[in-house]
C-alpha positions in Angstrom: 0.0 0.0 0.0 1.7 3.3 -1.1 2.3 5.5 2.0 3.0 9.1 0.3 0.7 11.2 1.2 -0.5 9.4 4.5 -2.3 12.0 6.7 -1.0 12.6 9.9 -2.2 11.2 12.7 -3.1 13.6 15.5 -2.0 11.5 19.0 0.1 13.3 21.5 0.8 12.0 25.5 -2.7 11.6 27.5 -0.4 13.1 30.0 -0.7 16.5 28.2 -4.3 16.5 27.4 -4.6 15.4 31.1 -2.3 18.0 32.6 -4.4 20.7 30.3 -7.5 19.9 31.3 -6.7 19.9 35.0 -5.2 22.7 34.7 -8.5 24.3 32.7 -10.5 23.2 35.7 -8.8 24.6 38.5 -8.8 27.7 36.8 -12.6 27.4 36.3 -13.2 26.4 40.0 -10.7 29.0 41.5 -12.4 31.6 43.8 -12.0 34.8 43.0 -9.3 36.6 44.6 -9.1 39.9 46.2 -8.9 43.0 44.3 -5.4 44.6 43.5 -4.4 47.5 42.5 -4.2 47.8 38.6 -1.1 47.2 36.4 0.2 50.4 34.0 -1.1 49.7 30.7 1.6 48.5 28.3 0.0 47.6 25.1 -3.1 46.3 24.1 -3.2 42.2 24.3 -3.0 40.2 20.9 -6.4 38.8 19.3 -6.4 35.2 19.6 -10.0 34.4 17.9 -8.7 33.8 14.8 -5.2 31.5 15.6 -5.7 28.1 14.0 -4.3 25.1 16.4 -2.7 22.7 13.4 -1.6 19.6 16.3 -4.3 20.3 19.1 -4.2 17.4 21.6 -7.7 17.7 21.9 -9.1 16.2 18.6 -12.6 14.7 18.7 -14.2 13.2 15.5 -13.7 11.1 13.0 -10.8 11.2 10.5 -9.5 8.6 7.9 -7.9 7.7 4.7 -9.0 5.0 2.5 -6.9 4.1 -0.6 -7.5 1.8 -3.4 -6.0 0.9 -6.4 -4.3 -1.9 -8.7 -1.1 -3.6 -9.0 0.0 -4.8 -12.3 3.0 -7.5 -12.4 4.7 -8.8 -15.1 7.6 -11.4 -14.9 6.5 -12.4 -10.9 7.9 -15.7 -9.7 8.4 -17.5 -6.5 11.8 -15.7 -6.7 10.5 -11.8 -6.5 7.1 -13.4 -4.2 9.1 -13.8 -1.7 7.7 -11.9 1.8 5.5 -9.9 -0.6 3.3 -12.3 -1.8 3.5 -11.1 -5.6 4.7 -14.7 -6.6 3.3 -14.5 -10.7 2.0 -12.2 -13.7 -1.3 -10.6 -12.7 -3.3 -8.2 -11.2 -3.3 -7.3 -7.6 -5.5 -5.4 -5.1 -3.7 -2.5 -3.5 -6.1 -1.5 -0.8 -5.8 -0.1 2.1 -7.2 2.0 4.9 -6.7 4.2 8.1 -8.6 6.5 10.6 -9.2 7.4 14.5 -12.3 8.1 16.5 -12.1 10.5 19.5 -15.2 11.7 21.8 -15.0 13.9 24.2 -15.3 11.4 27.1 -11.8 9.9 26.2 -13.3 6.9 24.2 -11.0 6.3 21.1 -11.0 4.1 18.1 -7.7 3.5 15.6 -6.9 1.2 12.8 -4.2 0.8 10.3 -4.9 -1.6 7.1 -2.3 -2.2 4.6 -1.5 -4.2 1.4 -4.8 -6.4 2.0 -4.9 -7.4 -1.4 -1.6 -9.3 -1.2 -0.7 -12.2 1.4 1.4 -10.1 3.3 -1.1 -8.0 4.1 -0.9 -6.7 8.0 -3.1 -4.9 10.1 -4.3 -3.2 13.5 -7.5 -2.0 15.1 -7.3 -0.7 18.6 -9.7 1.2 20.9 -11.0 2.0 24.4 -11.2 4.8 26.6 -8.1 7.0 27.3 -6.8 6.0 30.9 -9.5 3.3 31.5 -8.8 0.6 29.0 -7.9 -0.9 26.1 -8.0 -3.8 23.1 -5.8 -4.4 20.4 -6.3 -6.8 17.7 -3.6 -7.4 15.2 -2.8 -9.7 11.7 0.4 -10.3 10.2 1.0 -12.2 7.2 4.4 -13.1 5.6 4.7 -15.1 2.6 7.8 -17.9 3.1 10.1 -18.3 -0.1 9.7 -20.9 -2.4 11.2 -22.2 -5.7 9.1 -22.4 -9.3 11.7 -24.5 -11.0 11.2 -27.9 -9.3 10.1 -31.6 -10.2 9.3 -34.5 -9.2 8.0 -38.0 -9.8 6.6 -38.4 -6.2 2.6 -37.8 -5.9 1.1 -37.2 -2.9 -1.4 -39.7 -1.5 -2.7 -38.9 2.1 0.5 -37.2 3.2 2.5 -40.3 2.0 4.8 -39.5 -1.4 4.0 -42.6 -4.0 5.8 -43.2 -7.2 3.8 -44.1 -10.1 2.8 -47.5 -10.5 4.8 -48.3 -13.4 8.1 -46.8 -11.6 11.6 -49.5 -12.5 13.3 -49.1 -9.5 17.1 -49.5 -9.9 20.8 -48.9 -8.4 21.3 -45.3 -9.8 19.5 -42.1 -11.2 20.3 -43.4 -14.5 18.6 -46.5 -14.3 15.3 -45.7 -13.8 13.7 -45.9 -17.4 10.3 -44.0 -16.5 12.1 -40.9 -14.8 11.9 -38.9 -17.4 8.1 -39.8 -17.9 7.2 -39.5 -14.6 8.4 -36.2 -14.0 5.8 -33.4 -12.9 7.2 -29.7 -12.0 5.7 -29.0 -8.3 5.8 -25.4 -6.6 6.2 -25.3 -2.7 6.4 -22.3 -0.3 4.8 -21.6 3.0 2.3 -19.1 4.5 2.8 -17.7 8.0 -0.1 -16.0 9.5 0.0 -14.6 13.1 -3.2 -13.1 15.3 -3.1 -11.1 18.5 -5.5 -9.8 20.8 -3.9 -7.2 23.6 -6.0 -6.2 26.7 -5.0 -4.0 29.6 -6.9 -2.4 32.2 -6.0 1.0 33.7 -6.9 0.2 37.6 -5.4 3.3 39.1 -2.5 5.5 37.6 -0.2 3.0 39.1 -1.6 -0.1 38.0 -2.6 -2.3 34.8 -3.5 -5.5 34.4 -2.7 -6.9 31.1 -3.5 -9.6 28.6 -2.4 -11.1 25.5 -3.3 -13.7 23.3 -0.9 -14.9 19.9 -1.7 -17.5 17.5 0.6 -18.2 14.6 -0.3 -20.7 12.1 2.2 -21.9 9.4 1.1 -23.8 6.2 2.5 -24.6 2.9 5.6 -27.1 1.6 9.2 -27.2 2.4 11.9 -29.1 0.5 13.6 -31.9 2.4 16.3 -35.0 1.7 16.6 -38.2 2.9 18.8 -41.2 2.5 18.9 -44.9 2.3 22.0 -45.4 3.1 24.1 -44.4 0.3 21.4 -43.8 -2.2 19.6 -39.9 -0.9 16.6 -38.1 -2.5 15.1 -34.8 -2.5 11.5 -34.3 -2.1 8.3 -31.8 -0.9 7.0 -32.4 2.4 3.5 -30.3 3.9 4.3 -28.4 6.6 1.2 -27.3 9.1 2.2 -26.3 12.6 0.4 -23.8 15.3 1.6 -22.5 17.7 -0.8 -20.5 20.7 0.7 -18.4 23.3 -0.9 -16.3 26.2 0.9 -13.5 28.4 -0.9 -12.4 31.2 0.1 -10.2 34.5 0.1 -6.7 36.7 2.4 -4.0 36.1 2.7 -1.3 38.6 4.8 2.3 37.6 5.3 4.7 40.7 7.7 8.0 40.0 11.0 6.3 40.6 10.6 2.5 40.6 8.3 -0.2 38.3 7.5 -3.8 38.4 6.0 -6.0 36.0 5.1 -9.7 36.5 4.0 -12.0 33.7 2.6 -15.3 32.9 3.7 -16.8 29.8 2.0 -20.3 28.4 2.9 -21.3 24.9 2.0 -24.6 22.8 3.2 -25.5 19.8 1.5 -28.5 17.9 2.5 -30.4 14.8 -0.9 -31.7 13.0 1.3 -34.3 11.4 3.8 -36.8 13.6 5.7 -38.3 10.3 6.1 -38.3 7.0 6.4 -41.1 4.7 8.2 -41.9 1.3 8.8 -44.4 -1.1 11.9 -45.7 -1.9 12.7 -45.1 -5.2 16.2 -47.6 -5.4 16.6 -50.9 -6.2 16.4 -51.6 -1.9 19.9 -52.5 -0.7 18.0 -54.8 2.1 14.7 -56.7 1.3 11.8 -55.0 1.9 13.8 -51.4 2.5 10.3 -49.9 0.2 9.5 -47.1 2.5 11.2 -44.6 4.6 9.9 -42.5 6.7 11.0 -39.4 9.0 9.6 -37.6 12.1 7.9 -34.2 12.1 8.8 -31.6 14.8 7.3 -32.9 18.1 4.1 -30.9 20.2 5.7 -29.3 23.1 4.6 -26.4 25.5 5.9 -24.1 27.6 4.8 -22.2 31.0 7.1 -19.4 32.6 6.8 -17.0 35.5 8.6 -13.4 34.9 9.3 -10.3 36.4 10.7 -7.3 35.4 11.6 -3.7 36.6 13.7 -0.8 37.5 14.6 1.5 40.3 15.9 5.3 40.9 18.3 5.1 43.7 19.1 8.1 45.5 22.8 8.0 45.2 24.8 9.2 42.3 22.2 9.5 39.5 21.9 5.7 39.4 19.5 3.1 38.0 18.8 -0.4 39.0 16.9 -2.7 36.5 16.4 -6.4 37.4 14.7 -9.5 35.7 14.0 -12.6 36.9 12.3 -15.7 35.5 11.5 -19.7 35.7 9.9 -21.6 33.1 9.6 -25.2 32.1 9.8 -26.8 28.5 7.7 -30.2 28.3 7.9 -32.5 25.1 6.0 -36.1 25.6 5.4 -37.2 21.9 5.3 -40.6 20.9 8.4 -42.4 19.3 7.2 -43.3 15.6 8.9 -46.9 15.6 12.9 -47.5 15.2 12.2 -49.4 11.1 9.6 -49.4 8.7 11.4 -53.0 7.7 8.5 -55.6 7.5 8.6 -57.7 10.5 11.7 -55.8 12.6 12.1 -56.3 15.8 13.7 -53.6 17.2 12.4 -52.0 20.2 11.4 -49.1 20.4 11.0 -46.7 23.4 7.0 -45.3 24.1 8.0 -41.6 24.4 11.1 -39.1 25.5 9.2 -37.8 28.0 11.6 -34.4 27.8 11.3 -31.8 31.1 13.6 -29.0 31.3 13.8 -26.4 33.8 14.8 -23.1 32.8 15.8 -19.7 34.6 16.8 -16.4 33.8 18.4 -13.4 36.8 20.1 -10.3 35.7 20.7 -7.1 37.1 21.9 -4.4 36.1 23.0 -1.0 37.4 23.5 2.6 35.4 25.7 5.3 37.1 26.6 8.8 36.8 29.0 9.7 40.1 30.8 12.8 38.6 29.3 15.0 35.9 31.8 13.4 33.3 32.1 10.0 34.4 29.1 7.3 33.2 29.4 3.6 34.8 27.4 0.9 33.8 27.2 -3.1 34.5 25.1 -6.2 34.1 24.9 -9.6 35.2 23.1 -12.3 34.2 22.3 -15.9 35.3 20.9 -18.6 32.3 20.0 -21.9 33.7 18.9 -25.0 31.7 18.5 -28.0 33.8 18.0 -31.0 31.7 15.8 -33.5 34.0 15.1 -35.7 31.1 15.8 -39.1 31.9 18.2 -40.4 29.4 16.9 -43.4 26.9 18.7 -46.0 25.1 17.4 -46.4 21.9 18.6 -49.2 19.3 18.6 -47.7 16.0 18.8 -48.4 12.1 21.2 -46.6 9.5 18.8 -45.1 7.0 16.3 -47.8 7.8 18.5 -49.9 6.2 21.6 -51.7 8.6 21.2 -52.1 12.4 23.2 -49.5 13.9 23.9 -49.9 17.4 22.1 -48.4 20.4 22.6 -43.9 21.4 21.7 -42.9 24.3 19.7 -39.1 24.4 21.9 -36.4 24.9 21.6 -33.6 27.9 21.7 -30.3 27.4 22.0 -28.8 30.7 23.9 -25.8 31.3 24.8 -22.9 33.6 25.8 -19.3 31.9 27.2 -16.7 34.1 27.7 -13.4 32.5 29.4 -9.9 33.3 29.6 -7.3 31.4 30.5 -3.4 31.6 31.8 -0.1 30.7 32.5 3.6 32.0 32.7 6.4 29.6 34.5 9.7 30.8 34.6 12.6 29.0 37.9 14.6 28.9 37.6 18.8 29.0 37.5 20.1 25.5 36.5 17.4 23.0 37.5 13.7 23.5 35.4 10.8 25.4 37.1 8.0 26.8 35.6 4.6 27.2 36.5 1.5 28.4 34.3 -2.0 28.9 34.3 -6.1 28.6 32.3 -9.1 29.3 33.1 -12.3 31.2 31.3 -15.6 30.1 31.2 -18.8 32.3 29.5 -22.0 31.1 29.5 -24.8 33.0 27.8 -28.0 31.1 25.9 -30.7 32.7 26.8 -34.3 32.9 27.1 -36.7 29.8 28.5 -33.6 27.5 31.4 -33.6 25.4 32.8 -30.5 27.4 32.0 -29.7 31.0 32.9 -25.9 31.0 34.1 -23.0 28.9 34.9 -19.6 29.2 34.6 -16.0 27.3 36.4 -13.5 27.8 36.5 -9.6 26.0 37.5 -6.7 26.3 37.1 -3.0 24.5 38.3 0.6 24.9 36.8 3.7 22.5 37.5 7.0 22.0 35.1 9.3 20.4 36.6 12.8 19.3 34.3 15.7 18.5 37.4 18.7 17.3 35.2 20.7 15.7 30.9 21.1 16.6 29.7 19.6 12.7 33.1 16.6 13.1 32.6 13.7 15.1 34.2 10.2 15.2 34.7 6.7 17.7 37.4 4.7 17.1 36.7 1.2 19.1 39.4 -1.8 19.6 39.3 -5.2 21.6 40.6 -8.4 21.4 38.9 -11.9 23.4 39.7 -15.0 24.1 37.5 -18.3 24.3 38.7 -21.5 26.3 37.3 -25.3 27.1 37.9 -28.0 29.0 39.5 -30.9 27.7 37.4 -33.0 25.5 35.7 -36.2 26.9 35.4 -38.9 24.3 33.6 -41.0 25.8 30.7 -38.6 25.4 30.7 -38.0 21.9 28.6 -39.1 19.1 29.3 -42.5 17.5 31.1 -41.8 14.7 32.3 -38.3 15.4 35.5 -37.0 14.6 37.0 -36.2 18.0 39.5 -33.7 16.3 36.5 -31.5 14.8 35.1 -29.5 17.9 32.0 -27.8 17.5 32.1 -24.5 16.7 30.2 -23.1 20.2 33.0 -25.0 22.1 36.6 -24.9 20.3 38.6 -22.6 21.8 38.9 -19.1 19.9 41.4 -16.0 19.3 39.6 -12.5 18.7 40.4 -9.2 17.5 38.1 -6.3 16.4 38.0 -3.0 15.8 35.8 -0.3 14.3 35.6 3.3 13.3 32.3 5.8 12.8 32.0 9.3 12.0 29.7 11.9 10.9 30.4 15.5 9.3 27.6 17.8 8.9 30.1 19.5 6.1 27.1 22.1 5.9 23.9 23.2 6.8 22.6 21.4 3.7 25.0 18.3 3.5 25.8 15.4 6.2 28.6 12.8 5.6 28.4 9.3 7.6 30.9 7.0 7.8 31.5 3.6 9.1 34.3 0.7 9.3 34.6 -2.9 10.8 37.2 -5.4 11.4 37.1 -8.7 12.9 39.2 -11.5 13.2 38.6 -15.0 14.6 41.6 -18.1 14.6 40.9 -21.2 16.2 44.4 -22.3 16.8 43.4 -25.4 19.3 41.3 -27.0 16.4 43.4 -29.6 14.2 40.3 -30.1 12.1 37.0 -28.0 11.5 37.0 -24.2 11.2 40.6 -22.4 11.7 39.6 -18.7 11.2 37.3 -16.5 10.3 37.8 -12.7 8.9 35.2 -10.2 8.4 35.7 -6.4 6.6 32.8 -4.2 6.3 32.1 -0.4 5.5 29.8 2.3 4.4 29.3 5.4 3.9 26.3 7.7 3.6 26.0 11.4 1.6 22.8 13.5 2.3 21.5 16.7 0.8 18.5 18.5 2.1 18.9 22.2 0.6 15.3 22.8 1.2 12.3 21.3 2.8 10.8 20.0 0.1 14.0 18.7 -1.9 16.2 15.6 -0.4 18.7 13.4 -2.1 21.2 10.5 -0.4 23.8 8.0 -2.0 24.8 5.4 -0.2 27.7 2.4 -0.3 28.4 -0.4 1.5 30.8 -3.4 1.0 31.1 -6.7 3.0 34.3 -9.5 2.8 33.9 -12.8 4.9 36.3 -15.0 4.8 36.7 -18.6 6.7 39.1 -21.5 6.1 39.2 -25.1 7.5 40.8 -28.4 7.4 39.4 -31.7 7.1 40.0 -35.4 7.4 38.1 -39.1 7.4 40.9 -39.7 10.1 44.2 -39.2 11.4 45.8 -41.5 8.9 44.4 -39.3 6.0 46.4 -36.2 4.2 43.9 -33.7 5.5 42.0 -31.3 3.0 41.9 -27.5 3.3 38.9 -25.3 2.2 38.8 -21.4 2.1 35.8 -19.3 1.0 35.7 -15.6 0.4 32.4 -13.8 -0.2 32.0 -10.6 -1.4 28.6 -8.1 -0.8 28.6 -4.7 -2.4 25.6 -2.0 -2.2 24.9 1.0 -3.8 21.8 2.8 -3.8 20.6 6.9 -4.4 17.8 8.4 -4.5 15.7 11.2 -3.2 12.3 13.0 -2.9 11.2 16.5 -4.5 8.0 18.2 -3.6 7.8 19.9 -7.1 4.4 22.0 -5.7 1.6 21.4 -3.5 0.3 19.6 -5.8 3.1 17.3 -7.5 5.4 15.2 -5.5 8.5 12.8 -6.8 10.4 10.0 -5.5 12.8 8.2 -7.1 15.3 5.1 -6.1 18.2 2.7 -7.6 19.9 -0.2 -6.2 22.5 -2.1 -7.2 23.9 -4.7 -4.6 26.1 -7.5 -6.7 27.9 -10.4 -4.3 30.8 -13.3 -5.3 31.5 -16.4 -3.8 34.8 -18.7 -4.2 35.4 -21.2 -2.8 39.0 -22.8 -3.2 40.2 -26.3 -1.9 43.8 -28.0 -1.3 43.2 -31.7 -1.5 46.3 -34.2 -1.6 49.0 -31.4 -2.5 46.7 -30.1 -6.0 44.7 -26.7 -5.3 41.1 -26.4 -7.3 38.7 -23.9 -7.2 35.1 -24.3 -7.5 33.3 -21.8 -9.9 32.0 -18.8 -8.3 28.9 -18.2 -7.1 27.5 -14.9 -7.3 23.9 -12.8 -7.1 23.2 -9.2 -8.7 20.2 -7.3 -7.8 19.3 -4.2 -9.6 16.1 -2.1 -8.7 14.7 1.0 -9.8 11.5 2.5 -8.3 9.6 5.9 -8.9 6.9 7.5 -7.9 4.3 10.5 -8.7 1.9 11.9 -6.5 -0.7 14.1 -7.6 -3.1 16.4 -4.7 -6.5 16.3 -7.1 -8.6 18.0 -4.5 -7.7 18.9 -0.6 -9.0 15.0 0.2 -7.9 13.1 -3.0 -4.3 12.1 -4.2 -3.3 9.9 -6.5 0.1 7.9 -6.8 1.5 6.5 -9.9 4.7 4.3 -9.2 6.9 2.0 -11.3 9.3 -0.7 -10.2 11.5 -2.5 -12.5 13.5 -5.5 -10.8 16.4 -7.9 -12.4 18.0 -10.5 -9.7 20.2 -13.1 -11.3 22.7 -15.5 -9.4 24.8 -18.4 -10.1 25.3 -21.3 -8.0 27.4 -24.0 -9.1 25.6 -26.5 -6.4 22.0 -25.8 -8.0 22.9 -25.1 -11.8 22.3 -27.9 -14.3 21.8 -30.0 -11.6 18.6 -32.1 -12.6 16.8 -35.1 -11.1 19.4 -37.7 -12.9 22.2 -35.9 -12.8 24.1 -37.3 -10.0 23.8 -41.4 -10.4 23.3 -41.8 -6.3 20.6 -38.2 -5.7 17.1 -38.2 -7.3 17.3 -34.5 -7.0 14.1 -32.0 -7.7 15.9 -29.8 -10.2 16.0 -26.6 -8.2 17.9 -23.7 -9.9 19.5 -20.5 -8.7 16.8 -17.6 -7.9 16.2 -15.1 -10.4 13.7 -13.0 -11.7 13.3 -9.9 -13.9 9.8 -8.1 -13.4 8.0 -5.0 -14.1 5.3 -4.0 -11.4 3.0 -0.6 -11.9 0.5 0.4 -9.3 -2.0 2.9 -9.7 -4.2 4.0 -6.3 -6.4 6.8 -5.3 -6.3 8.0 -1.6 -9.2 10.1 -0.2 -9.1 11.2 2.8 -12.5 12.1 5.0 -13.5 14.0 8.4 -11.5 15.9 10.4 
């Protein structure tokens, strides 16, 4: 829904209306005081009948805007659908709508309605009575990505994925002689829809009770993969989950102190426990025909919160506090260990998951001398695991006995400090200096029992002249573990990998911002970002990881009604690692180096109170390479890359005081390459029955054409 033009809402603090209408009373109610002797005459007092109020506090009415319209796209795909909802070539609804109701008893009514002809249309409608009460209901919708380019021979039957009945099942992609017969394309994306209803009650000017409802509902298809073994496929599986929460509680506000408690219950629920497939290989084990994998698991969650903040007398400081307890339950069935025709293999009834969690911080904000700020936090994460741990015989792919695992734990303890103080020198500079301290202490049956974080800053921020200011920030921070116990780790794991969150870690960053208002008319904003991260412990997995960023920002504003910016960023990640199948083996090394640029200008002109223009251009390209060392011989993979150019403009024409009309145009080209999608079809690799997905791209033209009146006040 286009927003230029939009009519401004009048809304300013009830505590203004409130203070001027007490104060209107007590003059009205005031006895009239004794007689004094008469000022000398000065000059004669202005006429204020005819002065025109344009952001009175005290609006009472009705006042709105309504606009509708058409959007016309041509070239839409999954691709350029994605969070709008404009997924193909047609025509779309651009409606949308506005207003308030005030009386003069302090009832009110709002609502905001946009883009409801599209599916991520969103909304509000809100009303009550000014200091009494209050409802909110709210709708969001957001339209998942997708992909337009895939196929498939699977049908689906019930929520089970068939094959056709004449289907030759064989060894390898290449074998199977109806493949190319059975193929059908198949489109799959999602829709995520969320509802809330907010209610609070205005006891006293201290108090409110509160209450709010949320229901999210998520529906569409995903792509997922699967494997028998050594044999894998790609495939669309439905995806319908809910998920209801409720907040509820009392908050209380006095002049130097608040306290909120809440009540938060939240279920989620999964309307489908598993989902089945066929097997569409020759089956390395007799009767391997089906597989079959398990949906995310119903699971709820109650918690107990409370929240506030103090003004102590001392110093100029501030005390602010939470503390919570909650408890994550998860009591869905185990779907059986095989889908192998007469197996045998127990299987356990349910996990019967229960875990405790709490959350304490405090935190304190100082100002002891007129130049010196202090401020520190700490803050307590518990996540006690009492899950009692299951063995569970399992099968490879549904194909080869396995062994037995036993569920993990997850248990933890976090401890976390952080802080800073910021001094300002005489004349121009500010000093800073800060850190945080990380504790984890892991619960039985983990790979690691504890690990530490530890960081540290210092900034300056120079202002030499009033229009010239810039911070210059550096710190370095190191990451340790405990040794690693083997005996806990995954069968099959590579003990000389370690897990990203855990392997111990070298940091150093810096950064650099600035802004120069070079004149009245013109501001300059820059900013600058290094990081670098080696993991020197690690003989396998990730090694380092460096990060460069920057932009900077030009506006112009010589007049009110005449604005232009330009605007540049640039982004280079870059991350190597080693591998290995084991310590006998040469290992491998991989780098990759990505690349994202951004450049965008544009600007507004108010040509006359009638005629309006925007206009905007973006051009944001990125590169991937990826380069690998394997037995002695370096190889690159092709690049990757993405380009994205858009170009938007708008007209706005004031018909009539209430009517304006908007006219925009939005051309959009996004292209990208990736080597792991491209030409990669359902038979092109002899051991993946793949669904043919291909890069994103998309090159589309989309004019709108809407009318906006606007009516009452």
């Amino acid at each position: 829904m286009a927003t230029t033009g939009r009519g401004r809402k009048a809304s300013l603090p009830l505590a203004v209306a409130a203070a001027l209408l007490l104060a209107r009373t007590a003059a009205a109610a005031a006895p009239a005081a004794a007689p004094v002797a008469a000022a000398p005459a000065t000059s004669a007092s202005p006429d204020t009948s005819t002065w025109n109020c344009s952001q009175c506090p005290f609006f009472q009415g009705y006042a709105g805007n309504v606009e509708v319209g058409a959007l016309a796209a041509d070239g839409a795909n999954a691709s350029y659908g994605r969070y709008t909802g404009i997924d193909r070539s047609t025509v779309f609804a651009d409606a949308g709508s506005d207003g308030q109701w005030r009386s003069s008893d302090g009832s009110y009514a709002n609502y905001d309605l946009e883009r409801l002809g599209l599916a991520s249309r969103d909304g509000t409608v809100e009303g009550g009575r000014e200091g009494r009460y209050d409802l909110r209901l709210s709708y969001d919708g957001q339209p998942g990505g997708g992909y337009d380019t895939a196929v498939t021979p699977f049908q689906n039957n019930g929520g089970r994925l068939v094959l056709p009945a004449d289907w030759v099942a064989a060894g390898s992609t290449a074998g199977m002689s109806a493949l190319g017969a059975s193929l059908a394309p198949v489109n799959f994306g999602y829709d995520r829809r969320t509802v809330a209803l907010l209610g609070r009650y205005f006891a006293s000017p201290a108090w409110t009770l509160f209450g709010e409802f949320r229901r999210q509902e998520k529906n569409g298809t995903e792509a997922d993969s699967a494997s028998f073994l050594t044999e894998a496929l790609q495939f669309v599986q439905p995806i319908d989950y809910v998920t209801n929460s409720f907040d509820g509680g009392v908050a209380w506000a006095g002049s130097k102190a608040s306290l909120r408690l809440t009540y938060t219950d939240s279920w989620f629920e999964d309307h489908s426990d598993s989902f089945s497939f066929a097997n569409p290989y020759a089956p390395l084990v007799t009767g391997s025909t089906v597989g079959r994998l398990a949906m995310a698991p119903n699971n709820t969650l109650q918690q107990f919160a409370a929240t506030g903040n103090a003004q102590l007398p001392w110093f100029a400081t501030t005390l602010s506090y939470t503390a919570s307890i909650g408890r994550l339950l998860q009591n869905t069935a185990f779907l059986p260990v095989s889908t192998l025709p007469g197996a045998t293999v127990p299987a356990p009834g349910s996990l019967d998951g229960d875990v405790r969690l709490s959350h304490y911080a405090i935190g304190l904000a100082s100002r002891p001398l007129p130049r010196l700020n202090l401020r520190g936090n700490a803050t307590y994460d518990g996540r006690n695991d009492q899950t009692t741990p299951i063995a569970v015989d399992y099968v490879v792919t549904d194909t080869f006995p396995g062994g037995t695992a036993v569920t993990p734990r997850y248990g933890e303890d976090r401890l976390r400090l952080d802080g800073g103080a910021d001094y300002a020198l005489p004349r121009w500079v500010r000093l800073g200096v800060g850190g945080q301290f990380l504790d984890v202490r892991y619960s039985p049956g983990q790979a690691f029992t504890h690990s530490q974080d530890v960081e540290s800053w210092v900034r300056a921020t120079v202002t030499p002249i009033e229009p010239l200011s810039f911070t210059l920030k550096y710190g370095d921070g190191l990451r340790k573990a405990s040794a690693l116990d083997l005996a806990q780790l995954p069968a099959g794991e590579n003990p000389l990998a370690l897990d990203y969150n855990y392997a111990p870690r070298d940091r150093v960053f810096s950064s650099f911002t600035g802004s120069w208002n070079i004149t009245p008319t013109i501001t300059w904003a820059l900013q600058g970002y290094l990081a670098k991260d080696d993991y020197r412990s690690s003989p396998l997995g990730l090694q380092s990881t460096h990060e460069q960023r920057g932009s900077t920002t030009l506006t112009w504003t010589p007049r009110d009604s005449l604005s232009a910016y330009a605007d540049i960023g640039y982004q280079r990640l870059r991350n190597s690692q080693l591998g290995a199948s084991d310590a006998a083996t040469v290992p491998w090394m991989i780098a990759d180096t990505e690349r994202y640029w951004n450049m965008s200008i544009g600007g507004q002109w108010v040509l006359s109170r009638l005629w309006a223009l925007t206009a905007d251009y973006v051009h944001a390209p990125s590169y991937g390479d990826t380069g690998s060392v394997l037995g002695g011989l370096a190889q690159s993979f092709p690049q990757d890359w993405t380009r994205l150019d858009r170009a938007q403009l708008g007209v706005s024409y004031q018909w009539t005081p209430a009517l304006l009309l908007h006219l925009r145009y939005e051309h959009e080209s996004y292209n990208s390459s990736d080597w792991a999608l491209a030409g990669l079809g359902p038979a092109t690799v002899p051991n993946l029955l793949a669904l043919g997905i291909q890069p994103y791209r998309d090159d589309v033209n989309l004019v709108g054409l809407s009318a906006r009146y606007q009516f009452g006040k």
